[in-house]
C-alpha positions as CSV (number, residue, x, y, z in Angstrom):
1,X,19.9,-7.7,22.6
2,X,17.0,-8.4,20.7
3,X,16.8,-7.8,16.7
4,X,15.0,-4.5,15.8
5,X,13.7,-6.3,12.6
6,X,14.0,-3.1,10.7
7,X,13.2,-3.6,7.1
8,X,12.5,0.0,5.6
9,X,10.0,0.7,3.6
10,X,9.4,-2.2,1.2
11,X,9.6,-2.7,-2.6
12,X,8.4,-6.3,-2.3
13,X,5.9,-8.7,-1.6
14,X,8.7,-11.9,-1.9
15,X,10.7,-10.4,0.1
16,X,12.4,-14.2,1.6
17,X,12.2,-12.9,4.9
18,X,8.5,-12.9,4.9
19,X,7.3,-14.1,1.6
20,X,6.7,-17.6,2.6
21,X,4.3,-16.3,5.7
22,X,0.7,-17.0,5.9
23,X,-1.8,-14.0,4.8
24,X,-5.2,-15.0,5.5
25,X,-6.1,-18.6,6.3
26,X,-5.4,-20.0,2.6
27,X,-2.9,-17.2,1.1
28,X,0.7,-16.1,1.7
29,X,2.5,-12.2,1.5
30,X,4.0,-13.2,-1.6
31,X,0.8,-14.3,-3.5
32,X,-1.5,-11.9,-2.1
33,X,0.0,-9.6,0.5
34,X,0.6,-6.3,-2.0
35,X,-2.5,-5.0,0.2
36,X,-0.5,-5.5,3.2
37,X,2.6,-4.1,2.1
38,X,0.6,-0.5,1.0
39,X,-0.3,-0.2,4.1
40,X,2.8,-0.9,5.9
41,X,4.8,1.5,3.5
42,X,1.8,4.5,4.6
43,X,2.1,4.2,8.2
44,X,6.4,3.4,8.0
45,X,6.4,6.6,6.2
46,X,4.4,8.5,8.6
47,X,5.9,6.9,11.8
48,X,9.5,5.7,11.0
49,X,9.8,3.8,14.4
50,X,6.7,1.4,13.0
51,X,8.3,-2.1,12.7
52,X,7.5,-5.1,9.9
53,X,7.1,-8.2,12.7
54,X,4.7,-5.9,14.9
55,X,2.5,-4.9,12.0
56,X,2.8,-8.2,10.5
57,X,1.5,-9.8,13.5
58,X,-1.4,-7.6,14.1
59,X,-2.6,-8.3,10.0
60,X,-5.1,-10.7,11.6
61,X,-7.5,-7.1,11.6
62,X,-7.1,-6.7,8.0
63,X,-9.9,-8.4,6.2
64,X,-9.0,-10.4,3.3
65,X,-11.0,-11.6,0.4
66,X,-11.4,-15.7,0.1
67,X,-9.4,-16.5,3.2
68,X,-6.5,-14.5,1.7
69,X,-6.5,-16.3,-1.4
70,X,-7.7,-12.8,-3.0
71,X,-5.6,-10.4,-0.7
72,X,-6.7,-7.2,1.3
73,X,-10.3,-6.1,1.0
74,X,-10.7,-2.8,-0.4
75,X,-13.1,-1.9,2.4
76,X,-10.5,-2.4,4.7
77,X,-8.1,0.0,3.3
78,X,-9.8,3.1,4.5
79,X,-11.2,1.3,7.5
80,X,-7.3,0.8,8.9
81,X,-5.7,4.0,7.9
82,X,-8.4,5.7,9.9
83,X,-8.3,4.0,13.0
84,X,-4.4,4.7,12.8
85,X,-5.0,8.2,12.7
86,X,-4.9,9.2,9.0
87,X,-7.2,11.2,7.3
88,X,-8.2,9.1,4.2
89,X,-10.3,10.5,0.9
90,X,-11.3,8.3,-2.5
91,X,-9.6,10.1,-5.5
92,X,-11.6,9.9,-9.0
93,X,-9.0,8.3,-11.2
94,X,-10.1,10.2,-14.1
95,X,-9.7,14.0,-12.0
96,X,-5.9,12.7,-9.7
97,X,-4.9,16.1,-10.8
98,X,-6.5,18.5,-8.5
99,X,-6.1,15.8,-6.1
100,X,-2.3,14.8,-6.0
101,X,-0.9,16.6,-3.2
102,X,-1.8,14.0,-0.7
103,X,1.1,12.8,1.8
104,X,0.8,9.4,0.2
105,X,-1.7,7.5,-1.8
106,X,-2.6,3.9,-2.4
107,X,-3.9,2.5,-5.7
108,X,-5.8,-0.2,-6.4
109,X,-5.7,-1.8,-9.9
110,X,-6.8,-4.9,-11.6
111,X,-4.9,-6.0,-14.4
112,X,-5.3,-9.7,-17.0
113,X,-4.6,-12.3,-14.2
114,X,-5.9,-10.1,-11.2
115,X,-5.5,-6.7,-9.0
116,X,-2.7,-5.3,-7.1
117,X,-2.3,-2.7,-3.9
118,X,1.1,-0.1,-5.0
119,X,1.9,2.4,-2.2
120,X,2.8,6.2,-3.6
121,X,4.5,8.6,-1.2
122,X,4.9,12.3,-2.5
123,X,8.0,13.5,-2.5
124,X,8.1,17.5,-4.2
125,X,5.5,16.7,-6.8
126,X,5.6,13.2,-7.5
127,X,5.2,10.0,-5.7
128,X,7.7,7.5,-5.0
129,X,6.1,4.2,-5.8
130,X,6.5,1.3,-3.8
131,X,6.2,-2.7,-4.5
132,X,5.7,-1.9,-8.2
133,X,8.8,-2.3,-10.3
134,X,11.9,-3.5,-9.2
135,X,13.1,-0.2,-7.3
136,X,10.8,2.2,-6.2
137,X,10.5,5.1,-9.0
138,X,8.6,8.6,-8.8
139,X,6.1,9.9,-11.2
140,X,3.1,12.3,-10.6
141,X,0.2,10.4,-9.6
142,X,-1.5,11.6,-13.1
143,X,1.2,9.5,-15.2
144,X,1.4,6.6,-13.1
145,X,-2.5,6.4,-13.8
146,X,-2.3,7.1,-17.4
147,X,0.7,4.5,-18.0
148,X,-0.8,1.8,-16.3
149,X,-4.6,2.3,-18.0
150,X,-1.9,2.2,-21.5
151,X,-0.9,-1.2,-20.3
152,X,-4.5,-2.2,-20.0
153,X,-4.9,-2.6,-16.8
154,X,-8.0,-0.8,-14.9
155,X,-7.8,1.8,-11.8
156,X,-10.1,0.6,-9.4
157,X,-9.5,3.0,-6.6
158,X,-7.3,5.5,-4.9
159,X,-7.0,7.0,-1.3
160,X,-5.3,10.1,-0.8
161,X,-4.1,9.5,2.8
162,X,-2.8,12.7,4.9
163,X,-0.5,12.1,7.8
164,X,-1.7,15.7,9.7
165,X,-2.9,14.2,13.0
166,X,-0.7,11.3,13.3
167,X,2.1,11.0,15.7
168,X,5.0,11.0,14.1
169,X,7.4,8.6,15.9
């Protein structure tokens, strides 16, 4: 029988399973594949019978910045959540609160030494926040913002991504 390679969804980009794997010509999943990872989380959460190896396999359609030295271009974001079926919206950072009752959300940030993709799927109303801490944690999309602009770091976008229209699997 062959492994299912079922990993869940997925608090980490160093995971040693896949870590080490290439991301882009020049970059690895650890080093840059946070971009990766959000979207993975989205459509695992929308389709529980999606699979790591399979998605990881077809990442050659997800455009990366620098030969994946610089991860997952933002433009690429909404570009592959469409095509799978979601319906995808920008969210102003500074008005998430009208705009938080999204199936999930991804959040794009830059912070001192560069920028980072975190996954955010609602659950009642907060959203459980993947490859961010440790263990994934919920907090309303308004407070995630707000805590990390107080640790200086800068929103640079966020999709509100619906799963209506998807097959769930």
């Amino acid at each position: 029988m062959e492994p299912t390679y079922d990993y869940g969804l997925l608090n980490t980009q160093t995971d040693p399973r896949f870590a080490d794997r290439r991301y882009g010509r020049l970059g690895t999943v650890a080093k840059n594949g946070c971009g990766m990872i959000a979207l993975y989380n989205v459509e695992r959460a929308a389709r529980p019978s999606t699979r790591f190896e399979p998605y990881y396999e077809a990442r050659k359609a997800i455009k990366t910045n620098l030969f994946g030295l610089l991860g997952t271009r933002p433009s690429s974001i909404r570009r592959i959540l469409e095509q799978k079926g979601f319906k995808v919206c920008e969210i102003d950072p500074k008005h998430v609160g009208a705009h938080a009752n999204h199936d999930a959300v991804i959040v794009l940030y830059w912070y001192w030494f560069g920028a980072h993709y975190v996954a955010g799927l609602r659950k009642d109303d907060a959203y459980t926040l993947y490859n961010y801490y440790v263990q994934p944690y919920a907090q309303p999309l308004d407070a995630f913002l707000k805590n990390l602009k107080q640790k200086k770091n800068r929103v640079v976008r966020v999709w509100g991504i619906d799963f209506a229209g998807t097959a769930k699997q």
